[in-house]
C-alpha positions as CSV (number, residue, x, y, z in Angstrom):
1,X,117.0,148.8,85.5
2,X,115.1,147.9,88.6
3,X,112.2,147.1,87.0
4,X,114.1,144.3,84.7
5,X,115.5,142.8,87.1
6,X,112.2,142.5,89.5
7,X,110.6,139.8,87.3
8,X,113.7,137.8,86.7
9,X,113.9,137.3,90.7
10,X,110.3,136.7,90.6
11,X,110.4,134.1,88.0
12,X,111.5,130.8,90.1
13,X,108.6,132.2,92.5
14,X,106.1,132.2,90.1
15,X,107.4,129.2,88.7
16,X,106.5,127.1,91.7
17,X,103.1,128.7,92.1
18,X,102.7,127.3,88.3
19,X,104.1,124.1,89.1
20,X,101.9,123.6,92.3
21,X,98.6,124.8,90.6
22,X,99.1,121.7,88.3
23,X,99.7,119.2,91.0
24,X,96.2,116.9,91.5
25,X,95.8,114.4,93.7
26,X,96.3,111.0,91.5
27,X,92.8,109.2,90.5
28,X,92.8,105.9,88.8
29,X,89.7,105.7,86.0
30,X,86.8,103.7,86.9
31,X,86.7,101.2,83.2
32,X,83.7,99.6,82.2
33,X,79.9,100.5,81.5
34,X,78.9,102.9,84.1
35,X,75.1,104.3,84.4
36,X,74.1,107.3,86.5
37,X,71.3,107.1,88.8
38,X,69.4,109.5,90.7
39,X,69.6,109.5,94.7
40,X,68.0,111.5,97.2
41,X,70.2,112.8,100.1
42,X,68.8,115.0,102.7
43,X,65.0,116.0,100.2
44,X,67.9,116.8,97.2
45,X,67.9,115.5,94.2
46,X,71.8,114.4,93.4
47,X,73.6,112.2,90.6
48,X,75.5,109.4,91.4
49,X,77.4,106.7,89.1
50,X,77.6,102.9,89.2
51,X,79.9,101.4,88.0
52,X,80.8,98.2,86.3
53,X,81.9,95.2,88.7
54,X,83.3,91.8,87.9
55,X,80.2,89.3,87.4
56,X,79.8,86.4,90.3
57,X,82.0,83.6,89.1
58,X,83.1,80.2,90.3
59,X,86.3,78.7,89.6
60,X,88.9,75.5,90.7
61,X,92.5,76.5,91.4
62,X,95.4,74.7,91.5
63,X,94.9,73.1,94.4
64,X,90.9,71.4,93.5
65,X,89.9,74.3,95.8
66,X,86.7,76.3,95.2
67,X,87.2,80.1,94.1
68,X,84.5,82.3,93.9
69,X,83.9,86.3,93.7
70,X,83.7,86.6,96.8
71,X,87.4,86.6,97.1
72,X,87.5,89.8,95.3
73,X,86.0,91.5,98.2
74,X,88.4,94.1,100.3
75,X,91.2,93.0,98.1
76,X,93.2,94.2,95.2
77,X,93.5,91.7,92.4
78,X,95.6,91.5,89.4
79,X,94.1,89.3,86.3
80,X,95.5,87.4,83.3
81,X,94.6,84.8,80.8
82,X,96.6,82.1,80.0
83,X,97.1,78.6,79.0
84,X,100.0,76.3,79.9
85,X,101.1,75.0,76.5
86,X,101.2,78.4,74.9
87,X,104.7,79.1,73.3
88,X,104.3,83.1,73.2
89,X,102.7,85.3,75.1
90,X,101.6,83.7,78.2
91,X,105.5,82.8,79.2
92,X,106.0,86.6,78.9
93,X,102.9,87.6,80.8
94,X,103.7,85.2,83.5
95,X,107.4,86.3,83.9
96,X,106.0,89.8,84.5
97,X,103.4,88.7,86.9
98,X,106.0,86.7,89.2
99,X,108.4,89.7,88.8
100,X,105.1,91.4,90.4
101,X,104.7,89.1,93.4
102,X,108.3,89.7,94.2
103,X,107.6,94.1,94.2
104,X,104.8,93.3,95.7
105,X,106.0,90.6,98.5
106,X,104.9,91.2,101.7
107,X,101.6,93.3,101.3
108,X,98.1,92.3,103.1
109,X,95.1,92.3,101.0
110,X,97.4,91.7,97.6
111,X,96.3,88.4,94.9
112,X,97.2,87.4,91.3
113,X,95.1,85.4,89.2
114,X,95.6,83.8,85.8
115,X,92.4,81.7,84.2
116,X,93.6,79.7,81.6
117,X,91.5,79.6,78.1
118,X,92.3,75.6,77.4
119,X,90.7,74.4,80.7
120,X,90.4,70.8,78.6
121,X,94.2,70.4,78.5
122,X,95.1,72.5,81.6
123,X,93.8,70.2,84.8
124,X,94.8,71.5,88.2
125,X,97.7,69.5,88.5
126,X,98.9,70.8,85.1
127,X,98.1,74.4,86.2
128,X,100.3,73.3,89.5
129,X,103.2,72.7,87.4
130,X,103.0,75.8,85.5
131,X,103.0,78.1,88.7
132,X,106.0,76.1,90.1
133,X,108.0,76.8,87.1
134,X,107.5,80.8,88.3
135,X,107.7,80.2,91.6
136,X,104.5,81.2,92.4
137,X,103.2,81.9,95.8
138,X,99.8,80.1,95.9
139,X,98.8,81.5,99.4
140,X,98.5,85.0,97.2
141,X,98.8,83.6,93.1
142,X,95.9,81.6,91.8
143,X,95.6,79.9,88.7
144,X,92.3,78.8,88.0
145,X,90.0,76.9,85.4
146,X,86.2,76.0,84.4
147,X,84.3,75.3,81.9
148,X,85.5,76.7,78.2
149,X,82.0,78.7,77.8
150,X,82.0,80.0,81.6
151,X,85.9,81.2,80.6
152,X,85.4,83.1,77.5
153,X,81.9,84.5,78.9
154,X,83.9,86.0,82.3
155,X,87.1,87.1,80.2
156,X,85.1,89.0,77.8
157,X,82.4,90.7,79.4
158,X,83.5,90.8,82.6
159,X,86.8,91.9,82.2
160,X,87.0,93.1,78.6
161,X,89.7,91.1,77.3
162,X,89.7,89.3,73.7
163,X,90.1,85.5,73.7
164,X,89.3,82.8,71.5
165,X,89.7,79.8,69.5
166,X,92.2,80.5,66.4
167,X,94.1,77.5,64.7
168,X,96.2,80.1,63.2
169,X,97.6,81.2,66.2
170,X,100.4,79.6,68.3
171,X,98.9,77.0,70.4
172,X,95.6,77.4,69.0
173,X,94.4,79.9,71.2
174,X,94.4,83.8,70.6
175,X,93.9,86.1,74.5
176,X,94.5,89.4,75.2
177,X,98.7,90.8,76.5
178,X,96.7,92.7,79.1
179,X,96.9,92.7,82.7
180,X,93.8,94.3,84.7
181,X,93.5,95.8,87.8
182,X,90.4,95.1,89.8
183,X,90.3,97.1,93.3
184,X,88.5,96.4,96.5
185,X,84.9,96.7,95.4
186,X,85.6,94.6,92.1
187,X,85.8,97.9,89.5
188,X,88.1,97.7,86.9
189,X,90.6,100.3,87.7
190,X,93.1,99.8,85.0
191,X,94.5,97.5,81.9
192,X,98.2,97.3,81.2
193,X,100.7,95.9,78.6
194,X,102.2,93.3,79.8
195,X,104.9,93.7,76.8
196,X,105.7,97.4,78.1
197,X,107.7,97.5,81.1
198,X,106.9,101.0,81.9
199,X,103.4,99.8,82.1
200,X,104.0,96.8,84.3
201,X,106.2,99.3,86.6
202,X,102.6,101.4,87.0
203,X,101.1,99.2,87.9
204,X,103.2,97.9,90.7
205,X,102.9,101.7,91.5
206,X,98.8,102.1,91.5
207,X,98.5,98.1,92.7
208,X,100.0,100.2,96.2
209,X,98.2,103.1,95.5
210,X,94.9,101.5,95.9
211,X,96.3,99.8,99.0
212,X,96.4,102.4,100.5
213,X,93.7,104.6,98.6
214,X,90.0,105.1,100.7
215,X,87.4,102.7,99.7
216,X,84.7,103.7,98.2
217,X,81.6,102.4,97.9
218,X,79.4,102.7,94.6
């Protein structure tokens, strides 16, 4: 009888040995072309990877101010696309994005951005008006613009997001739901729905985590 009983007490036990073996510390992925490179530390021959970074770029915000890559540097920056007279997507994209700012409220080393794809029709001013409308902070929220070609290059290559012309589509323009997380050293670290509130509500979560996460340099 004894021995039936041994492994039934045991089982919680072993349970939580199971449970703890599976825990991992949590990683974010590193998205993007990576190449690995040979290095030599201490006369040894080791591996190492780089990773992809967001190309230099040079922008206007909202304000006729000058925004530039370097502003990317020892921050953690969340990225959309855009454009104000768009009747779909980009109302829903940028109702999730201010319902970011407000989780987010309050933390150093934070910024949004959202590059519009019709930089004809979308001046500054008008770019102004559309941040109002979500109350967005511009001290932390940027909304930027340039030249159509210097858009659709930076959007598609350097953060691997679909955008284009389309008459077919609403407003003329077709871009990516996405929202991308870019961390301190300006890797991609994540893409998310925008549509899918679990999504969004991750990344709120791993926008903190890489707050608080060790910089690392590649």
């Amino acid at each position: 009888m004894r021995l039936k009983i041994i492994p039934i007490l045991f089982l919680p036990f072993l349970l939580m040995i199971f449970v703890g073996c599976q825990k991992s510390e949590k990683t974010l992925p590193y998205i993007g072309f990576h190449q690995p490179i040979k290095k030599n530390v201490n006369g040894k021959t080791t591996i190492d990877t780089i990773y992809h970074t967001v190309p230099d770029f040079e922008f206007i915000n909202q304000k006729h101010q000058k925004i530039t890559h370097q502003i990317l540097e020892n921050k953690v920056t969340v990225v959309n696309f855009i454009f104000t007279s768009c009747p779909t997507i980009c109302p829903k994209q940028t109702r999730q994005l201010q319902k970011i700012q407000e989780k987010t409220k309050g933390l150093k080393n934070y910024q949004q951005f959202s590059f519009t794809v019709d930089p004809k029709r979308d001046s500054p001013e008008r770019l102004k008006q559309f941040g109002e409308k979500y109350q967005a902070d511009f001290a932390n929220w940027h909304f930027l613009r340039a030249e159509q070609k210097v858009v659709y290059e930076l959007g598609m290559n350097g953060f691997y997001l679909g955008m284009g012309k389309d008459n077919l589509a609403e407003g003329g323009f077709f871009h990516s739901s996405n929202l991308v997380l870019i961390d301190q050293q300006k890797h991609i670290r994540g893409m998310y729905d925008s549509f899918d509130e679990k999504q969004v509500n991750q990344l709120v979560d791993d926008i903190k985590f890489l707050l608080k996460e060790k910089i690392q340099q590649f």
